[in-house]
C-alpha positions as CSV (number, residue, x, y, z in Angstrom):
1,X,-23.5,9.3,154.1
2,X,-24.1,11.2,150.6
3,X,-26.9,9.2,148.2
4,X,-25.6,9.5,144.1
5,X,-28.0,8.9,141.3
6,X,-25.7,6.6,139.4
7,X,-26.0,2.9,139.1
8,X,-23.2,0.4,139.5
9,X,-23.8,-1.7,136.5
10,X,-21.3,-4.6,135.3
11,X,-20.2,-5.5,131.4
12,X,-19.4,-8.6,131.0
13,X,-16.4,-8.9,128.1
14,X,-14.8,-12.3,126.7
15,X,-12.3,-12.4,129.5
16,X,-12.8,-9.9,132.2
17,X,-16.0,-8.1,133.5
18,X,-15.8,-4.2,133.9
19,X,-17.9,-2.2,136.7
20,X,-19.1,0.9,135.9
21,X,-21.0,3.6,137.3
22,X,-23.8,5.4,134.9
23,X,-25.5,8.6,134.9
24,X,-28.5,9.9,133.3
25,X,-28.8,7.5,130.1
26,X,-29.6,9.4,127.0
27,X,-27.4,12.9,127.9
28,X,-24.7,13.7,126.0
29,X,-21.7,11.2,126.1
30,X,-19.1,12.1,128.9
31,X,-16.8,9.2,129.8
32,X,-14.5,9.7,133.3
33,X,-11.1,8.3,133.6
34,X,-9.7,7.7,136.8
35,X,-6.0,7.2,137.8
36,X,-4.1,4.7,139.7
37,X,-5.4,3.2,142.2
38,X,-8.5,5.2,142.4
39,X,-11.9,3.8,141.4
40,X,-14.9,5.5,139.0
41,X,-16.6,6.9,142.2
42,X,-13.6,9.0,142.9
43,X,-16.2,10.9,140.3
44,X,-18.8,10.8,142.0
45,X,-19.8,14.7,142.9
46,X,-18.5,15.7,139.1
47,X,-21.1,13.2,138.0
48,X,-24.1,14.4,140.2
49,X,-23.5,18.3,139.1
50,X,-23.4,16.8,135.6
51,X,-25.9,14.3,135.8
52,X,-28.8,16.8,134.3
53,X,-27.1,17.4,131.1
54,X,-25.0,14.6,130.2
55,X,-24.8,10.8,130.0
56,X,-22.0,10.2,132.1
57,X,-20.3,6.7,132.4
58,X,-17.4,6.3,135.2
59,X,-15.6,3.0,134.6
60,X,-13.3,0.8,137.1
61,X,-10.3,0.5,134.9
62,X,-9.1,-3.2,135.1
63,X,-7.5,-3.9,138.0
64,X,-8.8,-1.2,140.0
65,X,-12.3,-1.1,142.0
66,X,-14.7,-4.1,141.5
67,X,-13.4,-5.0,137.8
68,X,-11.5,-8.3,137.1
69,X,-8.1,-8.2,138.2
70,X,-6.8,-10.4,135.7
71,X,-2.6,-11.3,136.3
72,X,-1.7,-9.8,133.1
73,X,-3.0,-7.5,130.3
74,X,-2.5,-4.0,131.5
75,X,-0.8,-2.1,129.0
76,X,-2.0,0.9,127.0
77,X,-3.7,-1.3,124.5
78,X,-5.3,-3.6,126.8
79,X,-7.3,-0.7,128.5
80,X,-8.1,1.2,125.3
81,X,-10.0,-2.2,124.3
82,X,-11.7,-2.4,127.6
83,X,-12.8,1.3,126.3
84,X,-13.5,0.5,122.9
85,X,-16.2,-2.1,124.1
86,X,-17.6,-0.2,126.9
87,X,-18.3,3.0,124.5
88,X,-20.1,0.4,122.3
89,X,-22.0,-1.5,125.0
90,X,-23.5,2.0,125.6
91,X,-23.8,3.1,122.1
92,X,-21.8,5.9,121.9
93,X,-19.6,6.7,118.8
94,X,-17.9,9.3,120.3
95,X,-17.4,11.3,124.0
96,X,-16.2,14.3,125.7
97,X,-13.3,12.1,127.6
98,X,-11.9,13.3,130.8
99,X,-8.7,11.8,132.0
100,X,-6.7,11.7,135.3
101,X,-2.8,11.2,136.4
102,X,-1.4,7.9,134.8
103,X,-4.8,7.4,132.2
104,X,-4.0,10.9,130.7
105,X,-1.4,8.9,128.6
106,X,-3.6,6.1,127.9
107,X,-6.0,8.5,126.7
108,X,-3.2,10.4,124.4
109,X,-2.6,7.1,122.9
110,X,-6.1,6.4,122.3
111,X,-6.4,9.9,120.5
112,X,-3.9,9.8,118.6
113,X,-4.8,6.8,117.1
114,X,-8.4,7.2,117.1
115,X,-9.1,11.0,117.2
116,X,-12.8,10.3,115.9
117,X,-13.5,8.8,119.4
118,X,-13.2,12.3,121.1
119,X,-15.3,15.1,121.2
120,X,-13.0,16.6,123.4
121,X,-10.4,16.2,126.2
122,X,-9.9,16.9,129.2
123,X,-6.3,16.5,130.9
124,X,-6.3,16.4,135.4
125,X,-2.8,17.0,136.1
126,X,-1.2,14.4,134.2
127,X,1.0,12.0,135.3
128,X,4.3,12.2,133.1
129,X,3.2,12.3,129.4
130,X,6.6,11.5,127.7
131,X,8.2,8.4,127.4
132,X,10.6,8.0,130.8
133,X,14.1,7.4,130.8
134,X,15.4,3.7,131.3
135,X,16.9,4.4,134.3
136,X,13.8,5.7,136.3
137,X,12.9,1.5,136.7
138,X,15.5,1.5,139.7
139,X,13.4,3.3,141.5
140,X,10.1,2.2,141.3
141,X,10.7,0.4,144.4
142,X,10.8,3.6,146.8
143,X,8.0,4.8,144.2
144,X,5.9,1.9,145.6
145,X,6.7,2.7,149.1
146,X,6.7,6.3,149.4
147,X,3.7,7.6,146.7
148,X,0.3,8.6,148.2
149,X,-1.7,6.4,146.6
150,X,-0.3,3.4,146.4
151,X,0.2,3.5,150.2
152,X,-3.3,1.6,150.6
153,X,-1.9,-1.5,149.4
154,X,0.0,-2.5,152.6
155,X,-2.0,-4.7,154.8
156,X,-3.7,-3.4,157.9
157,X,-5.3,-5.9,160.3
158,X,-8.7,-3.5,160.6
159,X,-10.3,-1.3,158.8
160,X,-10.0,1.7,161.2
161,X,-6.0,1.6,160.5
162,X,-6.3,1.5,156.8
163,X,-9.2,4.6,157.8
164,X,-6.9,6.3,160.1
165,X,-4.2,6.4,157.2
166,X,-6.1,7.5,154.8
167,X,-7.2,10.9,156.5
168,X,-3.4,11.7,156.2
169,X,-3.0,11.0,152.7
170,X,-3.4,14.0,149.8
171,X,-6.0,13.0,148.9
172,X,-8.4,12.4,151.4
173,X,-7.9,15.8,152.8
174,X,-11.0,17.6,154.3
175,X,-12.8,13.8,154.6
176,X,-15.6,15.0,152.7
177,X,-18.5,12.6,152.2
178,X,-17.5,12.3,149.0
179,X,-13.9,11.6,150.0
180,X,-15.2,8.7,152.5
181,X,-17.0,7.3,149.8
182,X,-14.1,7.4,147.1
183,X,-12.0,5.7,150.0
184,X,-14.9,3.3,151.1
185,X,-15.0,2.1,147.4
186,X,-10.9,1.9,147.0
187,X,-10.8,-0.8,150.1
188,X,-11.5,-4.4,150.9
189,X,-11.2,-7.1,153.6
190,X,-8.9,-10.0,151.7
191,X,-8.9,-13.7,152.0
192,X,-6.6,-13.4,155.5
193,X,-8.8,-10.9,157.5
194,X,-6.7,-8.2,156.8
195,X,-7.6,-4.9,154.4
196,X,-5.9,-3.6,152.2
197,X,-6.4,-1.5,148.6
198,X,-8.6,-3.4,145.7
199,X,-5.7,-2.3,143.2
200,X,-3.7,-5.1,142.8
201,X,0.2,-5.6,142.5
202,X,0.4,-7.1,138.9
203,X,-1.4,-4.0,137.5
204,X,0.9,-1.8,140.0
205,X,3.5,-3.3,138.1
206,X,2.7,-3.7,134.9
207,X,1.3,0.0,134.7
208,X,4.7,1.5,135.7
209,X,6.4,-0.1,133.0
210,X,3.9,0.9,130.4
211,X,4.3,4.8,131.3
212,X,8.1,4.0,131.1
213,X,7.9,2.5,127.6
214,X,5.2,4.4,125.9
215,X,4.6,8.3,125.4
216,X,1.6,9.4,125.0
217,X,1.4,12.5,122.5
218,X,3.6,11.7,119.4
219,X,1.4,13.4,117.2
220,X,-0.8,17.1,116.9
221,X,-4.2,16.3,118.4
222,X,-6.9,18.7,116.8
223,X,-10.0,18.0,119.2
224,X,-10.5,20.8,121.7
225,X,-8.6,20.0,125.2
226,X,-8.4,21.8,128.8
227,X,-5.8,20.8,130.6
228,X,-6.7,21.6,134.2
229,X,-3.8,22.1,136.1
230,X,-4.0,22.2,140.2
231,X,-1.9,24.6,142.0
232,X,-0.6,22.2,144.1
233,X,-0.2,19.0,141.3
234,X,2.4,17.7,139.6
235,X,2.9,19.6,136.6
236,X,3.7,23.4,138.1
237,X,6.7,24.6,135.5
238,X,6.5,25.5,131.9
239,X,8.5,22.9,131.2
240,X,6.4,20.0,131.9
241,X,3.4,21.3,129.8
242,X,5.9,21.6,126.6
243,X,4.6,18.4,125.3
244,X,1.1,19.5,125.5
245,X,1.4,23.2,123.8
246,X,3.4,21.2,121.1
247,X,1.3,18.6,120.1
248,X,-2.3,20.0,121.2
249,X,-4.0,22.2,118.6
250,X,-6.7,23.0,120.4
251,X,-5.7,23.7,124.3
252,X,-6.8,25.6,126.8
253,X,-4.6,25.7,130.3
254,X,-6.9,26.4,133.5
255,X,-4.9,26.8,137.0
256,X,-7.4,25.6,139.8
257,X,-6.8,25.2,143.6
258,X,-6.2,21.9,145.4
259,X,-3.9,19.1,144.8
260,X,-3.0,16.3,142.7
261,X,-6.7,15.1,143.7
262,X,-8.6,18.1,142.9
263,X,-11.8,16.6,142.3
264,X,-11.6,15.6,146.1
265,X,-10.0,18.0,147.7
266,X,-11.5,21.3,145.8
267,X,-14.5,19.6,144.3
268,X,-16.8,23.0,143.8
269,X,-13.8,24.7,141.8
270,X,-13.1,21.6,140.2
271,X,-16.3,21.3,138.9
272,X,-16.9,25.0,137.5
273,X,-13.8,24.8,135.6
274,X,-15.0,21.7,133.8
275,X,-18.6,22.8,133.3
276,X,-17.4,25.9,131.8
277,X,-15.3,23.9,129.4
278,X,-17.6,21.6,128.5
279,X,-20.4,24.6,127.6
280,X,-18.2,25.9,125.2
281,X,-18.0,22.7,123.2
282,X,-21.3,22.4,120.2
């Protein structure tokens, strides 16, 4: 199994405590997002072909990964504190931010309301950015059953079943070390014996209503921003990146290969793309 350079480090805050993996203190400030039910090592070969140049942190978002799991507090705001004291923690006043799936709105919502936070941002194939019809809610049920990644959370009696499940899913194609890693960190044995995903139901829950209720680019961002969009993701037509080309001043489109999970499944590509971006940035 692959060796990183990061540490797992925790921050304790008034009421939950926040894991987080760190690169190379005293680069230049580059904070990575995951989405649902992933964790920061999802991350982890970005950070290490990173790791010379910049300061990279790689939180588990609340709920997810070895952070608390409180029963509540989920919403946009909720995380964007969790962000807020994290940046200070490590004294930064600013980052290049990069963003994945559901967090991509999270991190809209952060920007717009707090543009001076971002040196720049970076969009992975964003998980609906608008605000989502009322009537979607009836079927987060079959959501919950049927998406790739929340298929984890069912309860297997070992670990090889969860294992064997995984090497099906999206994105755990290939198996890669770093793959087995990102899937080693996503997965736990519970109180009962069994195993099952360390995302937990109430932020499952609570998350999905969020992106219902809240869209995440209501007003013209100016920061630079890539939007990196895999040629198998989620957003393949024009008309899901309207939002984006109306309310990002600054933004670069870059088509890549792989999935949804990019970073995983097409890691060397992934990487460049993001490298390149981040050069051009002063």
């Amino acid at each position: 199994m692959i060796t990183i350079k990061a540490q797992k480090k925790i921050l304790n805050l008034s009421n939950i405590q926040l894991s987080y993996w760190e690169w190379n203190p005293g680069g230049k400030p580059l904070l990575l997002l995951h989405g649902l039910a992933d964790s920061g090592i999802v991350w982890a070969s970005l950070g290490e072909s990173l790791s010379d140049r910049y300061h990279i942190i790689a939180p588990d978002i609340r709920g997810h990964g070895d952070s608390s799991k409180p029963d509540k507090g989920y919403r946009c705001q909720d995380i964007i504190n969790d962000l807020e004291a994290l940046m200070h923690h490590v004294g930064w006043n600013n980052a290049h931010i990069l963003t994945h799936s559901w967090v991509a709105k999270v991190a809209a919502v952060w920007a717009t309301n707090q543009p001076d936070r971002f040196r720049s941002l970076i969009f992975v194939d964003p998980f609906f950015i608008d605000k989502m019809p009322s009537a979607i809610k009836i079927t987060f049920p079959i959501l919950y059953r049927v998406l790739p990644f929340l298929k984890l959370m069912g309860q297997f009696t070992t670990y090889s079943a969860a294992e064997n499940l995984a090497r099906q899913l999206k994105q755990y194609r290939g198996w890669s070390e770093y793959q087995q890693l990102a899937f080693q960190a996503a997965i736990e044995q519970k109180l009962d014996g069994n195993w099952g995903s360390k995302f937990v139901i109430p932020a499952r829950n609570e998350i999905f209503q969020d992106v219902m209720d809240v869209a995440g680019l209501t007003q013209t961002l100016e920061m630079p921003i890539l939007f990196l969009q895999p040629e198998k993701g989620l957003n393949r037509i024009e008309l899901q990146l309207k939002s984006y080309r109306n309310y990002c001043q600054n933004l670069e489109i870059v088509k890549i290969p792989g999935n949804h999970w990019a970073f995983l499944v097409e890691p060397a590509a992934f990487n460049q793309a993001v490298v390149e971006f981040l050069d051009k940035q002063k």
